[in-house]
C-alpha positions as CSV (number, residue, x, y, z in Angstrom):
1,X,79.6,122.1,2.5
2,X,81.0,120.5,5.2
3,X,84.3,117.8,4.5
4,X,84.0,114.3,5.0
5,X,86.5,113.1,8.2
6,X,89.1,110.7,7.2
7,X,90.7,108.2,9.7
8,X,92.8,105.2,9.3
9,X,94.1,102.0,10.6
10,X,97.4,100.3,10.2
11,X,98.4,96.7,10.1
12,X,101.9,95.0,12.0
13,X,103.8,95.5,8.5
14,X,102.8,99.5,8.7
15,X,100.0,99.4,6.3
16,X,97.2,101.6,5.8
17,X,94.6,98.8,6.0
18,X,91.5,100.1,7.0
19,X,89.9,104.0,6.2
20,X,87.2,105.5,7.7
21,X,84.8,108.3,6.3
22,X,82.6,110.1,9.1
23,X,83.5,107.1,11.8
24,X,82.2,104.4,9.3
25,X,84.1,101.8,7.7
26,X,84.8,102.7,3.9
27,X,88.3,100.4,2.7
28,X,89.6,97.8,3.6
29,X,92.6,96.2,2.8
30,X,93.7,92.6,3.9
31,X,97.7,91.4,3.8
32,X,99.4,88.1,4.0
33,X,101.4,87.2,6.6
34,X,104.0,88.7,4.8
35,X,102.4,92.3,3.9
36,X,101.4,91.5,0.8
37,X,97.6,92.8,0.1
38,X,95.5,89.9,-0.8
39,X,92.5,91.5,-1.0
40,X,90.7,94.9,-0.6
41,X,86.7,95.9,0.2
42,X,85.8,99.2,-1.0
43,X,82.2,99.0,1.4
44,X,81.4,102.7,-0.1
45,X,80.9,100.7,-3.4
46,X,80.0,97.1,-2.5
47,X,83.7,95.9,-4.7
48,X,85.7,93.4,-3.2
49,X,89.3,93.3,-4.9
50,X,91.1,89.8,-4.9
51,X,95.0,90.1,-5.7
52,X,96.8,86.8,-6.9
53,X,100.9,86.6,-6.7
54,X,103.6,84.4,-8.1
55,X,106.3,82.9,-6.3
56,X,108.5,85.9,-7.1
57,X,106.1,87.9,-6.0
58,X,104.6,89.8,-9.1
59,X,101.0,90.3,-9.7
60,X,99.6,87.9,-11.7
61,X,95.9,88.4,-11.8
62,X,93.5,90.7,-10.3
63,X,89.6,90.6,-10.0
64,X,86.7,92.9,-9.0
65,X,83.9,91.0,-7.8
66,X,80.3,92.7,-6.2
67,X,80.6,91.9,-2.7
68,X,76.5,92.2,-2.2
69,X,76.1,88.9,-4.5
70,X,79.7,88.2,-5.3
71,X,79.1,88.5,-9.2
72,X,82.7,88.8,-11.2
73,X,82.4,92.1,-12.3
74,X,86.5,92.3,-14.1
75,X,89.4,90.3,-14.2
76,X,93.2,91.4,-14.7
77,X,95.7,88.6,-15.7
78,X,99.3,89.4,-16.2
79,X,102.0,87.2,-17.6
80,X,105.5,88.1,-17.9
81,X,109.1,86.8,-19.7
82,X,112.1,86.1,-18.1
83,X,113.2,89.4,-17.8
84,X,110.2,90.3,-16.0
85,X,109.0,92.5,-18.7
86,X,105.1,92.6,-19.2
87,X,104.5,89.8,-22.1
88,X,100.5,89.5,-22.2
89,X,97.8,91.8,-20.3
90,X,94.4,89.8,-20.5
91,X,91.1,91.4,-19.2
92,X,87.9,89.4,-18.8
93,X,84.3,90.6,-18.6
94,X,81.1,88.4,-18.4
95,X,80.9,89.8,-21.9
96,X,84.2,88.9,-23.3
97,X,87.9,89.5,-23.3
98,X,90.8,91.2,-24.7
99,X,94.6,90.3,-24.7
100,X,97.2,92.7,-25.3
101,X,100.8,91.1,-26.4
102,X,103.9,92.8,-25.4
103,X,107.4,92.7,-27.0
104,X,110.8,93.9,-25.6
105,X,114.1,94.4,-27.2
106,X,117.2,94.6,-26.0
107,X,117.7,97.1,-22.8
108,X,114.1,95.3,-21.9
109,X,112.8,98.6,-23.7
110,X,109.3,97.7,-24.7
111,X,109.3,97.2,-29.1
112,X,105.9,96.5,-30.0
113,X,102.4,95.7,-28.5
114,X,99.5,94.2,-30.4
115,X,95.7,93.1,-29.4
116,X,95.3,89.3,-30.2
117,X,97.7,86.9,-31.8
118,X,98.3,88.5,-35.2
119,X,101.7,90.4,-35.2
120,X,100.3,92.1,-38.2
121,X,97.4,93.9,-36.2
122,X,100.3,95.6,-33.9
123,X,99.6,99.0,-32.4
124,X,102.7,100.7,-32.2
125,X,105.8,100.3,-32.9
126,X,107.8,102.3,-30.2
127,X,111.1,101.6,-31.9
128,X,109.9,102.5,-35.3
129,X,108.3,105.9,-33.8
130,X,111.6,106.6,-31.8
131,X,113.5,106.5,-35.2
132,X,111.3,108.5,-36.7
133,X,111.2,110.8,-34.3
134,X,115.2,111.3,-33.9
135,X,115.3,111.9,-37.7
């Protein structure tokens, strides 16, 4: 069995922005004009990965699209407090959508996260399991 040959391709900011299998083009990543990656095309796979920042500079949403007839196959959105700490994770299918709650306590350590709006449907509580587990 004979090993695919990888090559790449680097951007200004130092980037690994483009990869090649066997001489043909398989990734693709495209930056900003500050080196942020805006988007990425996997052409092994026919994805196309769109990236979406806030003005601080944290990912905000993702989405996977088919780049053959640009069909939203997944999208990531991410919201955070004002510590930065992860406070909702939202992922949306063309079948429907979940949404994951986070809570952090003091020391930003994560506390609790929960599916949907109801506190009382929780997951975990990490604190709870912490205390238990030092006990």
């Amino acid at each position: 069995m004979e090993l695919a040959k990888s090559a790449f391709a680097y951007d200004k900011f130092g980037n690994a922005n483009k990869k090649y299998l066997n001489e043909t083009l398989a990734f693709e990543g495209i930056t900003d004009n500050t080196g942020t990656v805006s988007r990425a095309i996997d052409h092994t796979n026919n994805l196309q990965y769109d990236y979406t920042y806030d003005s601080t500079d944290r990912l905000i949403s993702s989405t996977v699209t088919n780049s053959n007839n640009n069909q939203r196959k997944v999208m990531f959105e991410y919201n955070f407090d004002l510590n930065n700490n992860m406070s909702k994770f939202i992922t949306l299918t063309p079948t429907g959508h979940n949404k994951v709650f986070y809570t952090n306590g003091k020391d930003n350590l994560l506390m609790n996260y929960w599916k949907g709006r109801d506190t009382r449907t929780r997951l975990i509580s990490l604190f709870e399991t912490l205390q238990f587990l030092s006990e």
